[in-house]
C-alpha positions in Angstrom: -26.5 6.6 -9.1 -23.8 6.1 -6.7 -20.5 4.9 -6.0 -20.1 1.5 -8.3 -19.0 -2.2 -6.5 -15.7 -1.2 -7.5 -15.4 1.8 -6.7 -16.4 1.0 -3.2 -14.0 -1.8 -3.3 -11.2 0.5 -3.9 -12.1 3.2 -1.6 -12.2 -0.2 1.5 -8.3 -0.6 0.3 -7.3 2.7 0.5 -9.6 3.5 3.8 -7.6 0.3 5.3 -4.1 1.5 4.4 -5.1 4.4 6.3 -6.4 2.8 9.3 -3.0 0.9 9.6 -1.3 4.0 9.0 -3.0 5.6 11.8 -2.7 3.1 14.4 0.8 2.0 13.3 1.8 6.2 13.9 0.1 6.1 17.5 1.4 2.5 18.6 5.2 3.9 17.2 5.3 5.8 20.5 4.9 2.9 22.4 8.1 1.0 24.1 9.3 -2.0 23.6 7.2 -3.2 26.6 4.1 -1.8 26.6 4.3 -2.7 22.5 4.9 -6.8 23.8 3.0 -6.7 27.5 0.1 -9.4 27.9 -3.2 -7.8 27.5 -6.6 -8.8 26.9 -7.9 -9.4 23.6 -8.1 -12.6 21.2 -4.2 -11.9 20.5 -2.9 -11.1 24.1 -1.0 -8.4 23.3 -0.4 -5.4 20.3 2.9 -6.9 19.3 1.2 -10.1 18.3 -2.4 -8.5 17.0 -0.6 -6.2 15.0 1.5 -9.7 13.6 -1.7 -11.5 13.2 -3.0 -8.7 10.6 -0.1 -8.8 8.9 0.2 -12.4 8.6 -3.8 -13.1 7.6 -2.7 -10.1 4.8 0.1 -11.9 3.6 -2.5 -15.1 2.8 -5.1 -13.2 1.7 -3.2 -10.9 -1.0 -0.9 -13.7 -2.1 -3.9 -15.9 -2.9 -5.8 -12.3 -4.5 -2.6 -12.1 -6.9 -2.8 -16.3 -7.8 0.0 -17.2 -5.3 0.5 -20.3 -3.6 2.1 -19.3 -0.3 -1.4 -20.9 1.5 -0.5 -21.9 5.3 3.5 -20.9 4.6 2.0 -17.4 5.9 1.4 -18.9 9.2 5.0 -20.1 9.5 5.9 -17.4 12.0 2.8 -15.9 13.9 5.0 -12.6 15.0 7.3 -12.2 11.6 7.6 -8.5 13.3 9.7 -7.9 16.8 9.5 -4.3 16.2 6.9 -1.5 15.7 8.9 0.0 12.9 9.7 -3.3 11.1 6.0 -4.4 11.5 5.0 -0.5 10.2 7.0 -1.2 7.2 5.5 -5.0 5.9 2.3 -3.9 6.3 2.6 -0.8 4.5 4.2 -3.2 1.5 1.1 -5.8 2.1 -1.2 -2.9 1.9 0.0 -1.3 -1.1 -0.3 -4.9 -2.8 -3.7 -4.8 -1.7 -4.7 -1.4 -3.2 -2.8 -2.1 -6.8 -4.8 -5.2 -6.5 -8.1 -3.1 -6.3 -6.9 -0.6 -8.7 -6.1 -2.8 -11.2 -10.0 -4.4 -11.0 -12.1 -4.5 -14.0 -16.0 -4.6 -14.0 -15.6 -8.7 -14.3 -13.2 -9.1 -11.5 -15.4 -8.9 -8.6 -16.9 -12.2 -9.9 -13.3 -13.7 -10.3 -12.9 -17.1 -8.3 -10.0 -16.7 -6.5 -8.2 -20.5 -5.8 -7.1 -19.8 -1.7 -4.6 -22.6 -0.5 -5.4 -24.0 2.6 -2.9 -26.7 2.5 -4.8 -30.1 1.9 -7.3 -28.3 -0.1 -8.0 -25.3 -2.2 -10.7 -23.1 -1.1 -12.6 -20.8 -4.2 -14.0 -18.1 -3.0 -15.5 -15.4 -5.2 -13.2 -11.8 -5.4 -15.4 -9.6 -3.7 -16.8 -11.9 -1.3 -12.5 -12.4 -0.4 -11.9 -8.6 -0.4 -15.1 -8.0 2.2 -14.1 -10.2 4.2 -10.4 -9.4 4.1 -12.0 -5.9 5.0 -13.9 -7.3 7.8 -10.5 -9.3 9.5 -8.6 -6.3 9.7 -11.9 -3.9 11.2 -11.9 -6.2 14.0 -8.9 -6.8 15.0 -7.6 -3.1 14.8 -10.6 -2.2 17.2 -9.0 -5.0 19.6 -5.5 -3.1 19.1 -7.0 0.1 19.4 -8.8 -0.7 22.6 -5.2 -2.1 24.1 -3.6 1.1 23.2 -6.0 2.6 25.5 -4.4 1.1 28.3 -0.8 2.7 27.4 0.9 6.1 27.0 -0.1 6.0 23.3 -3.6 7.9 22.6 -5.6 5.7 20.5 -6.1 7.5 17.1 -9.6 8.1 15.6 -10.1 5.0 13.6 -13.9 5.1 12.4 -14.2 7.8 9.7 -14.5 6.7 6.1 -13.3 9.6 3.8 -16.1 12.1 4.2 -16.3 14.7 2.3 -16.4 17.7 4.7 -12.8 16.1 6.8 -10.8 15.9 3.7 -9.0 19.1 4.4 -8.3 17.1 8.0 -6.6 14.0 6.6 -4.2 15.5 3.6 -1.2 15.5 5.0 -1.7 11.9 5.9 -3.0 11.2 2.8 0.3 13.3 1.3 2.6 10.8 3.6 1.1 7.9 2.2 1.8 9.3 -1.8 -2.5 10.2 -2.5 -4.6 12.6 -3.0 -8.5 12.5 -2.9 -8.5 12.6 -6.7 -6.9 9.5 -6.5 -9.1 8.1 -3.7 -12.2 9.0 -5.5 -11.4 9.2 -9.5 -12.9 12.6 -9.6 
């Protein structure tokens, strides 16, 4: 049989962390104003779609660890002026997010999770929270990536999912971030 609900839940942390890592290292070369110019996309520009992930992470996570921060998250939409300072929270956010996954048991995907939402409190099962947690960041990182497209930065590869045969091709990534596939996988 294959991978368990957990284990896949994992692996989507860690394979997340590693998207931001990767785009974060290719929009470091940016400058100041190519990293803040008006582009198109639903945020109009990389400083403040990069902000926007950070931000919806900082709800999500809190409310994943029974936090109340709800709507305080969305106090400042661009917490971040810089690449490196924006590098650096969502590293910390995304290392949350894995220890959250990590420490799952087979019950916790069934967890109801209490979200704030300020005059109410949404409760929305774990896993059903984590997918689509999963699902924010996919899309907009593909609306970053495809606005680093139009800069000096190459836009890394952002669509591979830990196979087996590129491992050899991702370790010294995987060794900047503190993993190792055994970690990854549990094998």
């Amino acid at each position: 049989m294959g991978a368990s609900l957990l284990q896949s839940l994992r692996a989507m942390a860690y394979n997340n962390a590693w998207a931001n890592h990767r785009l974060h290292q290719a929009c470091s070369a940016l400058t100041r104003a190519e990293f803040e110019a008006p582009r198109s996309g639903f945020f109009p520009s990389i400083k403040l779609t990069l902000n926007h992930i950070l931000v919806i992470d900082w709800f999500y996570v809190d409310a994943l660890e029974g936090g109340t921060l709800g709507p305080a998250a969305f106090a400042d939409q661009a917490p971040c002026s810089t690449m490196r300072e924006l590098a650096a929270a969502q590293a910390t956010v995304d290392r949350r997010l894995i220890a959250w996954c990590e420490a799952m048991d087979e019950a916790t995907p069934d967890t109801i999770v209490q979200v704030h939402r300020g005059e109410r409190i949404q409760r929305e099962r774990a896993d059903r929270l984590l997918l689509h947690l999963f699902q924010h960041q996919v899309h907009h990182r593909g609306q970053a990536h495809a606005m680093l497209s139009a800069t000096s930065a190459a836009p890394p590869q952002l669509d591979e999912f830990f196979s087996l045969g590129e491992a050899p091709l991702r370790a010294a990534e995987f060794a900047a971030l503190g993993w190792s596939e055994e970690q990854v996988w549990r094998e």
